[in-house]
C-alpha positions as CSV (number, residue, x, y, z in Angstrom):
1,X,-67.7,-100.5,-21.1
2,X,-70.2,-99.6,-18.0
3,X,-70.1,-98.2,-14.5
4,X,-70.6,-101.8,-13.9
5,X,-67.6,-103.3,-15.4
6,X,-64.9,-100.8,-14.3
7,X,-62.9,-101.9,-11.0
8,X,-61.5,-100.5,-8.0
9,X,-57.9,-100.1,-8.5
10,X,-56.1,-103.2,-6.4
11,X,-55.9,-102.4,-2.7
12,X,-52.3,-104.6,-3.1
13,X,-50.4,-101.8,-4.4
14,X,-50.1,-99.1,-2.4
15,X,-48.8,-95.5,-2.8
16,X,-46.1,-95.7,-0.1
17,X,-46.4,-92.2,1.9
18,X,-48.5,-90.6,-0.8
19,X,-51.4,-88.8,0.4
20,X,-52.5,-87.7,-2.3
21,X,-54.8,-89.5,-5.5
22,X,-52.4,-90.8,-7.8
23,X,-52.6,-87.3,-10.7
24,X,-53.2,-88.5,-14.6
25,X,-52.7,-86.1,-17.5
26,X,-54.7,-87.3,-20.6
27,X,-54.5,-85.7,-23.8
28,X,-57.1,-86.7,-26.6
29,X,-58.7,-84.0,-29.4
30,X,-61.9,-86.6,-29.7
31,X,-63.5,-84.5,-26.9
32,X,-65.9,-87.9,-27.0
33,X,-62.8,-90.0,-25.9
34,X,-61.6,-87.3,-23.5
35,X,-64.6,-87.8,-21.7
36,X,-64.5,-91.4,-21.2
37,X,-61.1,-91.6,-20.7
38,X,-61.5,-89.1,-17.5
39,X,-64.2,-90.6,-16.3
40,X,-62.4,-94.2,-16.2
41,X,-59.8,-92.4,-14.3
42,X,-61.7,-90.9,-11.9
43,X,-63.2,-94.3,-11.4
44,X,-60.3,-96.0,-10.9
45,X,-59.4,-93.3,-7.8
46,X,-57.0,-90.9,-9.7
47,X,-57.4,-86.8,-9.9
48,X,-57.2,-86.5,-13.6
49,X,-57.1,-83.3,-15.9
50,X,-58.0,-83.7,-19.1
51,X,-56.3,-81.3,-22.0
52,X,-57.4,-81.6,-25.8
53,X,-54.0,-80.6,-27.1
54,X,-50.3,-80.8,-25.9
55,X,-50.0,-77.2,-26.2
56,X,-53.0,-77.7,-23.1
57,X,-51.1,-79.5,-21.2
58,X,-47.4,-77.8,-21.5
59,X,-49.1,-74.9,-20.5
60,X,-50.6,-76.5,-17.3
61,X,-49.5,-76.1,-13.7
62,X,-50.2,-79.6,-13.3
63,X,-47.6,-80.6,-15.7
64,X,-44.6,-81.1,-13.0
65,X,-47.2,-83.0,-10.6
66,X,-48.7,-85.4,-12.5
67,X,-48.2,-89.1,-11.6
68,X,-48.7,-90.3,-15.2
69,X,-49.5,-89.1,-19.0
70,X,-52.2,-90.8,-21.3
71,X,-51.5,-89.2,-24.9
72,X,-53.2,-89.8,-28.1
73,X,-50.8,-90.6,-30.5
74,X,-52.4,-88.4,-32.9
75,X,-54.5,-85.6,-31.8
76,X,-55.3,-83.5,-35.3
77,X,-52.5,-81.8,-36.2
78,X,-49.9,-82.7,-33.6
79,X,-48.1,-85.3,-32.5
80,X,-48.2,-87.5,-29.5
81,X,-44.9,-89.2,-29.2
82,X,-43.0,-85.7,-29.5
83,X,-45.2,-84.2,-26.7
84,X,-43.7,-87.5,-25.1
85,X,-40.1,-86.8,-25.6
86,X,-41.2,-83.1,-24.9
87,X,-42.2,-84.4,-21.6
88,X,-38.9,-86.4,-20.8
89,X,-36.8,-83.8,-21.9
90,X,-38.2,-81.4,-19.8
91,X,-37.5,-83.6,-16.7
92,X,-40.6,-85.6,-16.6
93,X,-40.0,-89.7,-15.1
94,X,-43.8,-90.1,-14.6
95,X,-45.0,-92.9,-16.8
96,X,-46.4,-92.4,-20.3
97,X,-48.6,-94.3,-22.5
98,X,-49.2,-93.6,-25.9
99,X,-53.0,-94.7,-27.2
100,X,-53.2,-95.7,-30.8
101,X,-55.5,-96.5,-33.4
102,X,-52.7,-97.9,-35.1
103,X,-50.6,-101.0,-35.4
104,X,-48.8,-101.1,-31.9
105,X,-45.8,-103.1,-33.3
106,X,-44.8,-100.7,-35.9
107,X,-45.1,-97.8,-33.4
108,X,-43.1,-99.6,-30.0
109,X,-40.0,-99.0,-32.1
110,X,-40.7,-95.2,-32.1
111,X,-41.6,-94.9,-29.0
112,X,-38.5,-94.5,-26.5
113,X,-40.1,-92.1,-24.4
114,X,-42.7,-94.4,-23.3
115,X,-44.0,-96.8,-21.1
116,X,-45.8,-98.2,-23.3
117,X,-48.2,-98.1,-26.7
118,X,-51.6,-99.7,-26.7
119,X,-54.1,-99.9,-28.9
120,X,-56.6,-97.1,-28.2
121,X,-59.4,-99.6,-27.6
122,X,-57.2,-101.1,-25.1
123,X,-57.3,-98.4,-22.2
124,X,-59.2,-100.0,-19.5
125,X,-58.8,-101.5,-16.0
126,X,-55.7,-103.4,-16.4
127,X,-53.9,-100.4,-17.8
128,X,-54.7,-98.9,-14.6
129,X,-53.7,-101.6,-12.7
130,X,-50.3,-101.3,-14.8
131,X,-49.9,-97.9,-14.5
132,X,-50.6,-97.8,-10.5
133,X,-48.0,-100.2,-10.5
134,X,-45.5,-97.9,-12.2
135,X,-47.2,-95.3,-10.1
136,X,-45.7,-96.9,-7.4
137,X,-42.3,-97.3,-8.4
138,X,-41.8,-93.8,-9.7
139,X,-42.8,-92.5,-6.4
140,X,-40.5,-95.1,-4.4
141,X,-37.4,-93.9,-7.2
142,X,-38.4,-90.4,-6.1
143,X,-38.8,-90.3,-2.2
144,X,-35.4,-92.5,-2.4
145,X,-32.4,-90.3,-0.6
């Protein structure tokens, strides 16, 4: 993928009174994939803060403001879908997606806590497009009296 190929997110879905760049979490211990994976979402128009480990991002303030979580589902010697239910249990109703190298199928069963399971390969504009969308609707569920 190049500079070239990545698009602007869609100027149809709109943050409703959110003035600030949607906020992505991304967790990955391939500090190669890390890198691409924040610059994609910086791209795309999100603040992002990259963490190589869930212990990283547990310990982050930007935990409780983060708009959405992109977690590798297995960073060496951890595990992505318990960071996930880690995350809900502690409160957290921003989206999460859990990046694979393996078989999604298998893995959707497992995955409760989550949006959604793709295929690490598969992170690219249309998840972003997706995951402003959910963006969206958390806010709306959120600024809701």
């Amino acid at each position: 993928m190049t500079a070239a190929n990545l698009l602007l997110p869609d100027p149809s879905i709109r943050l409703a009174s959110a003035p600030l760049r949607p906020r992505a979490c991304v967790v990955n211990d391939d500090a190669a994939v890390l890198v691409s994976l924040k610059f994609l979402f910086k791209t795309a128009g999100f603040d992002v803060r990259a963490f190589a480990s869930g212990k990283g991002l547990l310990a982050s303030p930007w935990l409780r403001g983060a708009d959405c979580f992109v977690l590798d589902h297995r960073p060496r010697g951890q595990d992505g879908l318990r960071l996930a239910k880690r995350l809900r249990a502690l409160g957290l109703a921003a989206p999460i997606v859990l990046t694979t190298g393996f078989r999604c199928g298998v893995l959707e069963t497992y995955a409760g806590a989550v949006e959604m399971v793709i295929p690490a390969s598969r992170v690219d504009e249309e998840l972003i497009q997706r995951l402003l969308a959910m963006i969206a609707q958390t806010r709306g569920l959120r600024e809701t009296p």
